[in-house]
C-alpha positions as CSV (number, residue, x, y, z in Angstrom):
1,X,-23.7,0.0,2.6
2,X,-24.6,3.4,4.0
3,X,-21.0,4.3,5.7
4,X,-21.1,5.4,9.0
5,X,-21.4,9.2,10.5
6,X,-18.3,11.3,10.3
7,X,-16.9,11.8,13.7
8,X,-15.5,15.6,14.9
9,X,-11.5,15.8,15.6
10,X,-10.8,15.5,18.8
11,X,-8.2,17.8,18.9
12,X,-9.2,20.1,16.2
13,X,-6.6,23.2,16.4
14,X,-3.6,20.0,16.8
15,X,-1.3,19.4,14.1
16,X,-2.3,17.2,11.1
17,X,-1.2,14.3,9.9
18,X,0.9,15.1,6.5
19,X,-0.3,12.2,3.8
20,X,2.0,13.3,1.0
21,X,0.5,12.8,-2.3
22,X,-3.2,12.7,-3.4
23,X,-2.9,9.2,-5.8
24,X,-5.5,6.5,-4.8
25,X,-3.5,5.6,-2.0
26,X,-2.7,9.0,-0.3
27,X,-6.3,9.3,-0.3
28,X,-7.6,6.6,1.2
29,X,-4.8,7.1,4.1
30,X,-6.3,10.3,4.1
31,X,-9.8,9.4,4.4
32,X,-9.4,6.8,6.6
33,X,-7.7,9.0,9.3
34,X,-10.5,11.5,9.1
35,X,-13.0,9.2,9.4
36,X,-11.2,8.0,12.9
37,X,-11.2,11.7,13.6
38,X,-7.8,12.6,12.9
39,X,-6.9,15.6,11.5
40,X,-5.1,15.7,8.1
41,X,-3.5,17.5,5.7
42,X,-2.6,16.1,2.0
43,X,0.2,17.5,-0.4
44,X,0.7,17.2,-4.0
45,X,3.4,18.2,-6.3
46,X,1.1,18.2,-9.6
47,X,-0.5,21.3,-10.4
48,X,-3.8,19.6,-10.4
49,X,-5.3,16.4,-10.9
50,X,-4.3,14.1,-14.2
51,X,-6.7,11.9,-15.4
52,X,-5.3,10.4,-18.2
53,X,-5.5,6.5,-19.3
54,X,-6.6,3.0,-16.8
55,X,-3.6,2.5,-15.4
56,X,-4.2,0.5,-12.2
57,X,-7.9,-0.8,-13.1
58,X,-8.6,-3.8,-11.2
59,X,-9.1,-3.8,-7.6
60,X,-9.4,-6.5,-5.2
61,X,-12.4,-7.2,-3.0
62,X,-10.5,-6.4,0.2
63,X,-9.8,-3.0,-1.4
64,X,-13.9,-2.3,-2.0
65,X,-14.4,-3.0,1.6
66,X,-12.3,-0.4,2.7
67,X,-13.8,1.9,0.3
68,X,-17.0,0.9,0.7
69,X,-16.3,1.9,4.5
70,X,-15.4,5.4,3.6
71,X,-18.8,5.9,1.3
72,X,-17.1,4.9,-1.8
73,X,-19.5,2.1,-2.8
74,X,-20.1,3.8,-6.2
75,X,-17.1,2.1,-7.4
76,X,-18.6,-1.4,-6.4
77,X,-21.3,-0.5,-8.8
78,X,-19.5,1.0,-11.4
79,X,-16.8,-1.1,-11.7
80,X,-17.0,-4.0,-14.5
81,X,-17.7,-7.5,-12.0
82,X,-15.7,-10.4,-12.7
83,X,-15.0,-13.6,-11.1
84,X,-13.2,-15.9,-13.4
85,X,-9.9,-15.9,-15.0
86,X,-8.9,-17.5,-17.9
87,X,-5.7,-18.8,-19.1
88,X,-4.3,-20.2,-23.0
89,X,-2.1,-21.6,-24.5
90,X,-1.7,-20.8,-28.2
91,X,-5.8,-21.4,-29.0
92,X,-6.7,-23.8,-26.6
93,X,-8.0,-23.0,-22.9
94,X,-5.6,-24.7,-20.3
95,X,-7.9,-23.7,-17.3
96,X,-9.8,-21.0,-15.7
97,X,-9.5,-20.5,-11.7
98,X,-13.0,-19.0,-10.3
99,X,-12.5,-16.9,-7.1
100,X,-12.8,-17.8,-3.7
101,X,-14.9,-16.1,-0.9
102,X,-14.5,-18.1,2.6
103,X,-17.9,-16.0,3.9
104,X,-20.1,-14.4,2.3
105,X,-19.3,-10.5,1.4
106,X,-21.8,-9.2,-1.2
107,X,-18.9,-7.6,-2.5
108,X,-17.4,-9.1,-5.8
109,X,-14.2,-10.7,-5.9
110,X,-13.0,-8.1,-8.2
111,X,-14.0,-5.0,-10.4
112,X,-12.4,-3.3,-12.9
113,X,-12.7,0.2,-13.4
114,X,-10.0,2.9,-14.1
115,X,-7.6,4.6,-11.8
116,X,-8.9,8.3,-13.3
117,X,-12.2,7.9,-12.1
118,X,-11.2,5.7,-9.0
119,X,-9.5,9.1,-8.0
120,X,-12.4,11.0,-9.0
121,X,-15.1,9.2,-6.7
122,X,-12.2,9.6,-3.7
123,X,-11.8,13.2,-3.9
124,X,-15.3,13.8,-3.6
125,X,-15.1,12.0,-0.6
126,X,-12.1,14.4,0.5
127,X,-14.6,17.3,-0.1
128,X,-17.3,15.8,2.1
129,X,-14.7,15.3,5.1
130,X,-13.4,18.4,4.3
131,X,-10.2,17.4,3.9
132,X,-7.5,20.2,2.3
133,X,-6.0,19.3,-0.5
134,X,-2.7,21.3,-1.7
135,X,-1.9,20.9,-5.3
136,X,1.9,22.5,-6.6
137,X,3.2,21.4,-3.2
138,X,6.1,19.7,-4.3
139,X,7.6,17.8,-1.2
140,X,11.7,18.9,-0.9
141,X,12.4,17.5,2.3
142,X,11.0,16.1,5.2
143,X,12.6,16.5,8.9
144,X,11.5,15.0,12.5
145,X,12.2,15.5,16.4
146,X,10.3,14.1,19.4
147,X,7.4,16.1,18.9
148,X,6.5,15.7,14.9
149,X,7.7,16.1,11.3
150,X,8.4,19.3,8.9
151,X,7.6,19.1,5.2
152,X,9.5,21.2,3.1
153,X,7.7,22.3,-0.4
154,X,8.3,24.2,-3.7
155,X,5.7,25.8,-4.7
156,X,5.1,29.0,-7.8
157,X,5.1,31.3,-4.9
158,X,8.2,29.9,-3.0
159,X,9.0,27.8,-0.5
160,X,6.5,26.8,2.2
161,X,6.7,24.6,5.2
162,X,4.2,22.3,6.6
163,X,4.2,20.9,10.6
164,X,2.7,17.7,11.2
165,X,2.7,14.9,14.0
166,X,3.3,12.0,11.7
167,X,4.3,11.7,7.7
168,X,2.8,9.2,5.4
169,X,4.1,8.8,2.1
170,X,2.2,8.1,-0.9
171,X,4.9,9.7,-3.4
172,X,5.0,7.1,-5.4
173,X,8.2,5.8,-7.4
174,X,9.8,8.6,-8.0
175,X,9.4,10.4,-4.5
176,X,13.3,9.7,-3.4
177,X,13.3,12.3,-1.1
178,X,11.3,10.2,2.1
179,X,13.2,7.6,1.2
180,X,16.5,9.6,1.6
181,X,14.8,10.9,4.9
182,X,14.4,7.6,6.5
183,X,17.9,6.3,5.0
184,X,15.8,3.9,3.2
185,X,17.4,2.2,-0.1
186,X,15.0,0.9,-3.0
187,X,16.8,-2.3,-4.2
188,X,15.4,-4.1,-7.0
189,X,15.7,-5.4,-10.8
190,X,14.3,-4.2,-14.1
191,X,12.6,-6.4,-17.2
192,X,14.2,-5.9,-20.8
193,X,10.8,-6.6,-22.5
194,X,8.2,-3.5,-22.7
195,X,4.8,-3.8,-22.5
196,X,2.4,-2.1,-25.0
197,X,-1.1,-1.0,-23.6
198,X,-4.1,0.0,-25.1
199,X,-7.6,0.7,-24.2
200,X,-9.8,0.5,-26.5
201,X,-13.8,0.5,-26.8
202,X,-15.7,-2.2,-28.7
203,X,-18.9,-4.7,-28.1
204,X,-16.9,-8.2,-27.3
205,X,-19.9,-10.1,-26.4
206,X,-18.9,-13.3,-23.9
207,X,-16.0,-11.6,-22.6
208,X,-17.4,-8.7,-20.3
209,X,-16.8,-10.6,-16.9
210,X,-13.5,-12.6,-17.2
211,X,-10.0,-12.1,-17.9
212,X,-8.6,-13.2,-20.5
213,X,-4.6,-14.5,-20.7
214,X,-2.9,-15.5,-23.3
215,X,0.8,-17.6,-23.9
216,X,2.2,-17.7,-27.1
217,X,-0.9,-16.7,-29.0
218,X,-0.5,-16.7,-32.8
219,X,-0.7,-12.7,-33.1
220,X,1.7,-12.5,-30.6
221,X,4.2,-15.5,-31.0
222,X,6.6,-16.5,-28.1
223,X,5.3,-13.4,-25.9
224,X,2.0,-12.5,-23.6
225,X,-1.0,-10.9,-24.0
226,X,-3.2,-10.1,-21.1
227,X,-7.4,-8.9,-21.5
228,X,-9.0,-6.9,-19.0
229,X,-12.7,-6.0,-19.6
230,X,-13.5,-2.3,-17.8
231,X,-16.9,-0.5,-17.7
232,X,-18.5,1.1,-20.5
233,X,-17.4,-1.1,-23.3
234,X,-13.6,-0.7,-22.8
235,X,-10.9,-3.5,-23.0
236,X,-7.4,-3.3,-21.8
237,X,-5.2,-4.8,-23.6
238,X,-1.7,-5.9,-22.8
239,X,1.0,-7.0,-25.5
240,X,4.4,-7.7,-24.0
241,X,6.4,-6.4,-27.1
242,X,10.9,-6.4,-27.6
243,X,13.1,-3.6,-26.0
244,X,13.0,-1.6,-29.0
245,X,9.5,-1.4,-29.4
246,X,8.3,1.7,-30.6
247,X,4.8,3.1,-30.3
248,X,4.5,5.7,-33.1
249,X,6.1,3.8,-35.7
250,X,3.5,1.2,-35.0
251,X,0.9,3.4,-34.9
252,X,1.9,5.4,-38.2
253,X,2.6,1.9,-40.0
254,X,-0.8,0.8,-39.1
255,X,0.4,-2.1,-37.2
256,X,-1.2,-1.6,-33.9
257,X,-4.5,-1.8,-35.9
258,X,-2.9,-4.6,-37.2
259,X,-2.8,-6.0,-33.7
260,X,-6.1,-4.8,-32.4
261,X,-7.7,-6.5,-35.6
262,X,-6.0,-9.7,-34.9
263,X,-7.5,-10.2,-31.1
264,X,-11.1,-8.6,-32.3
265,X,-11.1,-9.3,-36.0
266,X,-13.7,-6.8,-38.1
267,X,-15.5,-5.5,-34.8
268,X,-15.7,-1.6,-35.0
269,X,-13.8,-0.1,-32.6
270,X,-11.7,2.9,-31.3
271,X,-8.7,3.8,-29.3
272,X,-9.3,5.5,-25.7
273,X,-5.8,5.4,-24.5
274,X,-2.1,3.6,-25.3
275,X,1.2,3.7,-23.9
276,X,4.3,1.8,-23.2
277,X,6.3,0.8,-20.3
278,X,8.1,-1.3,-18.4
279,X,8.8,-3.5,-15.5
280,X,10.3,-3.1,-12.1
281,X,10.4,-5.1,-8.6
282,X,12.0,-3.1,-6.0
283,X,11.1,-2.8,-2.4
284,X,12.4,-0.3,0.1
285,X,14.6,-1.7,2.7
286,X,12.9,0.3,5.2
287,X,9.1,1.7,5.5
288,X,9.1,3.6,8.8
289,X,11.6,5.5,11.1
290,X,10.2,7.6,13.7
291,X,7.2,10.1,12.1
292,X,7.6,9.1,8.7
293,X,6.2,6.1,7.1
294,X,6.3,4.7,3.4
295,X,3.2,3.1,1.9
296,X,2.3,2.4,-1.7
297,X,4.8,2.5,-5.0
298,X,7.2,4.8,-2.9
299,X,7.7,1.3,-0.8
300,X,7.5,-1.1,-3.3
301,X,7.2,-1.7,-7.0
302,X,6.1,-4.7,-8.4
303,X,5.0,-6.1,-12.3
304,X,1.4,-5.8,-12.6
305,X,0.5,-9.8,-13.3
306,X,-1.8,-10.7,-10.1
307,X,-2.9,-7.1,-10.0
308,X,-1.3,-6.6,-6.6
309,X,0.1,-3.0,-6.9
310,X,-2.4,-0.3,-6.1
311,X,-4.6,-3.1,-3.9
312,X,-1.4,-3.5,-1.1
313,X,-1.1,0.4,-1.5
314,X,-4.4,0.6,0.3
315,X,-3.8,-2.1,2.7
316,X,-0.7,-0.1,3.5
317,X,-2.8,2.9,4.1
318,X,-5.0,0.8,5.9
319,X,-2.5,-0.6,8.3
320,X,-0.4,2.7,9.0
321,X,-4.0,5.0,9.2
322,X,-5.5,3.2,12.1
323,X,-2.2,2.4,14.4
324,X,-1.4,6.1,13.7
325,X,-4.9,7.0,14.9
326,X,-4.6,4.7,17.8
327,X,-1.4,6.4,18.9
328,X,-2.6,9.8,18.7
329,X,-5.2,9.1,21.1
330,X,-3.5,7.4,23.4
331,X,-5.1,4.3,23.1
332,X,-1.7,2.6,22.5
333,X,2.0,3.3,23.0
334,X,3.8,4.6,20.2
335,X,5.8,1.0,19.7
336,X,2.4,0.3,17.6
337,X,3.8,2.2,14.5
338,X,7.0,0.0,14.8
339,X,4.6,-3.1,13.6
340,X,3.7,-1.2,10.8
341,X,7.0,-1.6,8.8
342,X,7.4,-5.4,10.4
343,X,4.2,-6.1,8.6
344,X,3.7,-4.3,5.4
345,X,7.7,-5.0,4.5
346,X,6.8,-8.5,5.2
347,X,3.9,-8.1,2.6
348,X,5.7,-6.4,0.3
349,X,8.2,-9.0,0.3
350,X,5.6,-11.4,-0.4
351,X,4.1,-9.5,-3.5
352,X,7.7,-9.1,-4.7
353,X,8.5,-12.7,-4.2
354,X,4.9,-13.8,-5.9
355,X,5.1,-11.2,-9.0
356,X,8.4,-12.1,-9.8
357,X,8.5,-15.8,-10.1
358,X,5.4,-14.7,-12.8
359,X,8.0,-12.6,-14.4
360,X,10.5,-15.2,-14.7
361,X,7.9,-17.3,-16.2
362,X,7.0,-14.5,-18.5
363,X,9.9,-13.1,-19.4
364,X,12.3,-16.1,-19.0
365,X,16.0,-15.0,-17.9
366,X,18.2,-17.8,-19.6
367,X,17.2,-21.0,-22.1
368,X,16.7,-23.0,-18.8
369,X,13.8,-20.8,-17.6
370,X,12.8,-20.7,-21.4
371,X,13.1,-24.7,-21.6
372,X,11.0,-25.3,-18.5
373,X,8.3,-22.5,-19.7
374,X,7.8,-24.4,-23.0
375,X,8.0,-28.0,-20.9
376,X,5.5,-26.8,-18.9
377,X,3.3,-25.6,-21.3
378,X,3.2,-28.3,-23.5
379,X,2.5,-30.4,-20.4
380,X,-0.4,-28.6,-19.5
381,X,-2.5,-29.0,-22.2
382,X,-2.9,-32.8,-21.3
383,X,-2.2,-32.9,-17.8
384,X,-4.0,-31.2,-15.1
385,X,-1.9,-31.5,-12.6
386,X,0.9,-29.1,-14.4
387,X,-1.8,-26.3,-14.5
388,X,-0.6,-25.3,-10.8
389,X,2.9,-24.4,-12.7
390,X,1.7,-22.1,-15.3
391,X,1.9,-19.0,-13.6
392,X,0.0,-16.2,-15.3
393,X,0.0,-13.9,-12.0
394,X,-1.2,-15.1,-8.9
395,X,-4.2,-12.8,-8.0
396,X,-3.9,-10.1,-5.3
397,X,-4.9,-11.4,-1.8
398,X,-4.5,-9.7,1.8
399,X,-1.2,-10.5,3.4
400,X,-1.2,-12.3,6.8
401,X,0.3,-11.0,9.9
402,X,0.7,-14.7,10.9
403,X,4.5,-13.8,12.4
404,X,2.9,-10.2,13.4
405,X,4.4,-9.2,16.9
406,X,0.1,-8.7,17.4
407,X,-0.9,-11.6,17.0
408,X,-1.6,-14.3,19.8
409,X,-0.9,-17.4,18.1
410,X,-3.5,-20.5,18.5
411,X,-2.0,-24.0,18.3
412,X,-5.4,-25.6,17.6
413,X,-6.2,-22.9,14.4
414,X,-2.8,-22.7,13.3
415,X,-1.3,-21.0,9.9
416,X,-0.8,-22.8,7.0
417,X,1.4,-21.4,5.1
418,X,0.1,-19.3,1.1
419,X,-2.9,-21.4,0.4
420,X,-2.8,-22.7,-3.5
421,X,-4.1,-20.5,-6.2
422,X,-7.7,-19.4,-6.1
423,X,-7.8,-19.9,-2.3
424,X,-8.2,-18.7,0.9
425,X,-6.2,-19.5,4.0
426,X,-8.8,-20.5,6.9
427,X,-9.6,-18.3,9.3
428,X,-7.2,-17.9,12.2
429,X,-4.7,-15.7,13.9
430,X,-3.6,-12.7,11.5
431,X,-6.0,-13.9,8.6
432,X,-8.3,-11.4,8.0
433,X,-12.0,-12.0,9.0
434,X,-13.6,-13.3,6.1
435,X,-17.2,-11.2,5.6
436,X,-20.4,-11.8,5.6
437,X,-24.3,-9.8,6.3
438,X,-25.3,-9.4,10.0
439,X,-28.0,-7.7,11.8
440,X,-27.2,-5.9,15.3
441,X,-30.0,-6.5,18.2
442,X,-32.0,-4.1,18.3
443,X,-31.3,-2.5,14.9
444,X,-33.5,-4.2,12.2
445,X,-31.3,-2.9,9.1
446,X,-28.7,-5.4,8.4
447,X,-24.8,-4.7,7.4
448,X,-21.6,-6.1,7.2
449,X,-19.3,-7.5,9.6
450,X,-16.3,-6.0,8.1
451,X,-18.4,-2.2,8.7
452,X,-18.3,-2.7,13.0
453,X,-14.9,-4.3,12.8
454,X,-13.5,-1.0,11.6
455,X,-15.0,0.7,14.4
456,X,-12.5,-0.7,17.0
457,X,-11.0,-3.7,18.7
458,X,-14.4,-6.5,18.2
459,X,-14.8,-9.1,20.4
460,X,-16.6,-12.3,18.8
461,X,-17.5,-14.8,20.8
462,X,-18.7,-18.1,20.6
463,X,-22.9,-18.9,21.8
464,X,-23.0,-19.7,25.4
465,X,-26.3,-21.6,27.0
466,X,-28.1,-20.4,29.8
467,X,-28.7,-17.2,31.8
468,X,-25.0,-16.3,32.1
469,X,-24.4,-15.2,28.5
470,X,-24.9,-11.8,29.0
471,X,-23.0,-11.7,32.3
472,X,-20.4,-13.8,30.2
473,X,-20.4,-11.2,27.4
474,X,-19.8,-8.3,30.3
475,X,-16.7,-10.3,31.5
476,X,-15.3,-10.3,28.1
477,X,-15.6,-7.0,27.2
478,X,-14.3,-5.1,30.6
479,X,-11.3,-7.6,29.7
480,X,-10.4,-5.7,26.8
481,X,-11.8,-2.3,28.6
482,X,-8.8,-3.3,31.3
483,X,-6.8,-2.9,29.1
484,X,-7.2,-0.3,26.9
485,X,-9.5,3.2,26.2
486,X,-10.0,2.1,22.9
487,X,-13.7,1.6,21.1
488,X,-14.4,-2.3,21.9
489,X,-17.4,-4.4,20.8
490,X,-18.3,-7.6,22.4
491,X,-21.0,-9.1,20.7
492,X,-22.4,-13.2,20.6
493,X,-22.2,-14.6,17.1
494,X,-25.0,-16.0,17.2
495,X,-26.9,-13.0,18.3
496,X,-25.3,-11.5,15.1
497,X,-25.0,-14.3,12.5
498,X,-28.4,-14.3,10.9
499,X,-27.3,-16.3,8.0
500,X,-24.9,-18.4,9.2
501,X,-22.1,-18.1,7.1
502,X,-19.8,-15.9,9.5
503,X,-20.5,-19.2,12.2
504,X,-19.9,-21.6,9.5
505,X,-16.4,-19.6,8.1
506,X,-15.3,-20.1,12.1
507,X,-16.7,-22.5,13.8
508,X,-16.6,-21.3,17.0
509,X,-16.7,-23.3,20.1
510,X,-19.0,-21.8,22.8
511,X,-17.5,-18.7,24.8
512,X,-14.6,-18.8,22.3
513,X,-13.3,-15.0,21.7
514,X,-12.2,-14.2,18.6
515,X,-10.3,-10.7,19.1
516,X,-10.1,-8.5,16.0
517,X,-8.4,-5.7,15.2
518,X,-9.3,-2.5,13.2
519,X,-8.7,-3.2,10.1
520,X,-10.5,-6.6,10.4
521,X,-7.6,-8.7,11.0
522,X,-7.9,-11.7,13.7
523,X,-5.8,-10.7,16.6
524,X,-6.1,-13.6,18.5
525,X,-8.4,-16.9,19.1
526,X,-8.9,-18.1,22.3
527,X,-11.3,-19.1,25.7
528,X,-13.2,-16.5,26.8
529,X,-12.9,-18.1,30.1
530,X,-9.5,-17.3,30.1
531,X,-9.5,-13.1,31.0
532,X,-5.9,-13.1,32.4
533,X,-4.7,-14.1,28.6
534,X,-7.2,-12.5,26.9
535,X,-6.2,-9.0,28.6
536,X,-2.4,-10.0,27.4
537,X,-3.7,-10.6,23.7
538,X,-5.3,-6.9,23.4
539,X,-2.4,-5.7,24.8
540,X,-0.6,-7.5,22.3
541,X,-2.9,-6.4,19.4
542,X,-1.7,-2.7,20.4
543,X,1.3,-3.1,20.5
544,X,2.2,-3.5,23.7
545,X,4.5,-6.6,23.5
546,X,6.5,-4.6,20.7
547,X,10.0,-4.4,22.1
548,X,11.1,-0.6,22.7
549,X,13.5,0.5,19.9
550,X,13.8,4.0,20.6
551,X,14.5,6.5,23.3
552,X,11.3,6.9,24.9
553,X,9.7,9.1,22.5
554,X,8.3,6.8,19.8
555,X,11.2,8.4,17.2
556,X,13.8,5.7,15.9
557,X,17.5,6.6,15.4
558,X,18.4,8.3,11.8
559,X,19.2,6.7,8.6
560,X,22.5,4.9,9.7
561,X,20.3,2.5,11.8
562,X,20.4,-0.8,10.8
563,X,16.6,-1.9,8.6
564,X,14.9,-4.9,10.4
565,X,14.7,-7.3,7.8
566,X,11.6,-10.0,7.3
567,X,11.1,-12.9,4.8
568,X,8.1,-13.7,3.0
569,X,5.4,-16.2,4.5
570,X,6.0,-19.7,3.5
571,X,4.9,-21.2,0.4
């Protein structure tokens, strides 16, 4: 999808926003605020970029959207499709779990293609938006007042300082020092068991669009291995290996070919990258106070099974980019960055909840774990209905804001809890709108619902007979216009809908409005008749039902205030 035109800063000579560090999730934050017209300023304590290995390779299609958005769709078409995941036990096939997709998005479920050139495609995009990027700008400390936040930096010439009005952090694991500034603690556990992996290059015919994994397979007795095809002939491969595992003696002993030949047999092949590493869940007990804001592996580590790292990185960035957006123009109070944390902790919890029952399925923690791991599968190579318990990672999915503080709820399109593996939850208040082609009146060349959600609050609402529609449709939107100075579209879906699959994901009843937000979450689901509660729902959605935590200023007290804590959604 052609992405839309850039938009000028309004404030071009204000301070930036300060996205610290340029992985794939500092620069999508970034991009995404400078496509809302914010100005925005990343650092970056590497001398330049690293491109070395896969690493995270297999992104989620919620992820591509967002992308795709920002003019990134060249990673939709480079990236390796795949829809279907496979799981074994020993040599026999217990199941394989194909992917849902409650509209109809033309985007795949997920692609696979490496982190290196993932960064690659997103700092051209930088370039086009013109967005600076410092490299040897190691980040030292971070301060805030009322007015913004100062970034302290090492660099070969000296010290430097930066001024900005908010903070995001993208420093990934190791960048203690915004954690220390928000008094934030990173709590968590680490697995015994290494993992070994290896990309390597090889014609594998039948096994280009699924992943492949494996319990307990001969040429890896009593441990995993995990197959990920990527473009251009490459396969990840993942062993899980003992603590003492060491990679050059098995490469010098000619056991990793050893390995490598047992998976492919004789097929020619050759090594493109290796390493070794291990395991951690850990979640930040905090992700905002004041200016500052955590997002990514600096807010939340979790095992890579379900492939849910790097994808809630950019929903992070997501989440954070357009609230802070929103409250820099004054299109909502400054309590809309307080939901920030009360969302994306709640999602974090999730993913750290979801990844590590997998690991303590994996990587059983005493012989009872181990007992019912074999129990179960044994069991499931007869009975079908154990499949549900083998838990080889449940696949990255969007979080939803269900319990959000923006959300309206709707007792007739209620929640129902995390839907069983392989699908979605329905459509309803804090889902996110599931996508699917439309065509605007009077513009012949279709798109993508997702594409004008991003564009501000959207107002969808249900067909209405007669000659009233379009005053009906004028009465909606100055609803939301009452409210707020914010972009917001109000459009008929069947005006819209030209295949029928957004109406047939929703079915709407007639005037129904269904309100969502920016970043294409539903906000709210009710009559459009109603335009005393639908003015209280988009006043909701911006956070203005947030109860005020601070002194007036939209700053939070320092580290020694207390974390709001939040539990993942039910199972």
């Amino acid at each position: 999808m052609r992405p839309p035109a850039p938009r000028r800063p309004s404030e071009p000579d204000a301070d930036p926003v300060l996205v610290l560090g340029a992985g794939p999730v500092g620069q999508t934050a970034a991009l995404l605020l400078a496509r809302r017209g914010v100005p925005v300023l990343v650092v970056d304590g590497r001398p330049a970029r690293d491109a070395v290995g896969s690493k995270a390779i297999c992104q989620q299609r919620d992820v591509l959207d967002v992308w795709d958005w920002l003019g990134g769709g060249t990673l939709v078409r480079e990236g390796l499709t795949w829809d279907t995941a496979r799981t074994f036990y020993r040599d026999q096939e217990l199941f394989s779990v194909r992917l849902p997709d409650p509209g109809a998005s033309p985007l795949p479920p997920f692609v696979n293609i490496s982190q290196s050139r993932t960064e690659q495609v997103l700092d051209g995009l930088l370039d086009r938006e013109g967005v600076q990027v410092l490299w040897n700008h190691r980040v030292s400390g971070l301060a805030q007042d009322a007015e913004g936040v100062t970034a302290t930096c090492e660099t070969p010439d000296g010290p430097v300082t930066l001024r900005g009005t908010h903070a995001l952090s993208c420093l990934g694991a190791h960048g203690g020092v915004a954690r220390e500034a928000i008094g934030a603690s990173f709590e968590g556990t680490s697995f015994d068991d290494r993992f070994l992996i290896c990309d390597i290059r090889a014609q594998l015919p039948g096994w280009e669009r699924e992943r492949r994994f494996y319990f307990d397979p001969e040429w890896n007795p009593g441990r995993q291995v995990l197959i990920h095809p990527c473009p251009d002939s490459v396969f990840r491969i993942d062993w899980q290996v003992p603590p003492d595992f060491d990679l050059d003696t098995e490469r010098s002993s000619g056991r990793l070919d050893a390995r490598i030949r047992q998976i492919i047999g004789d097929t020619p092949y050759e090594i493109v990258w290796h390493s070794v590493y291990r395991f951690h869940t850990r979640t930040a007990d905090r992700m905002r106070a004041g200016r500052v804001l955590l997002a990514g592996d600096n807010a939340h580590l979790v095992a890579p099974f379900g492939a849910r790292g790097l994808n809630s990185g950019v929903q992070d960035a997501e989440n954070a980019a357009w609230k802070i957006a929103y409250v820099r123009a004054g299109w909502a109070p400054p309590e809309l960055l307080a939901t920030y944390e009360a969302e994306r902790h709640a999602a974090a919890l999730e993913n750290a909840d979801v990844t590590s029952a997998t690991m303590r399925f994996l990587v059983p923690h005493d012989e009872a774990e181990r007992e019912r791991r074999v129990s179960v599968l044994d069991r499931a190579l007869t009975d079908e209905g154990v499949h549900a318990q083998v838990d080889s990672g449940r696949l990255a999915e969007p979080f939803w804001y269900t319990d959000s503080a923006l959300t309206t709820p709707c007792a007739q399109r209620p929640f129902g809890g995390r839907p069983p593996r392989g699908q979605a939850p329905a459509p309803c208040p804090g889902v996110m709108l599931p996508d699917a082609p439309v065509t605007l009146p009077g513009d012949p060349e279709p798109t993508r619902i997702r594409a004008l959600l991003r564009e501000g609050l959207t107002l969808l609402v249900g067909a209405v007979p007669g000659s009233g529609r379009a005053a009906f449709l004028d009465r909606v939107r100055g609803a939301a216009q009452d409210v707020t100075p914010a972009p917001a579209t109000a459009l008929y879906l069947d005006d819209i809908d030209t295949t029928g699959a957004l109406a047939a994901a929703l079915t709407p009843e007639p005037g129904q409005v269904w309100l969502v937000r920016p970043d294409a979450h539903v906000a709210a689901v009710l009559a459009g008749t109603d335009t005393a509660a639908l003015r209280a729902a988009v006043h909701a959605a911006l956070g203005g039902a947030v109860r005020r935590a601070d002194g007036g200023d939209g700053t939070l007290p320092g580290p020694e205030a207390a974390p709001t804590t939040h539990s993942p959604s039910p199972r």
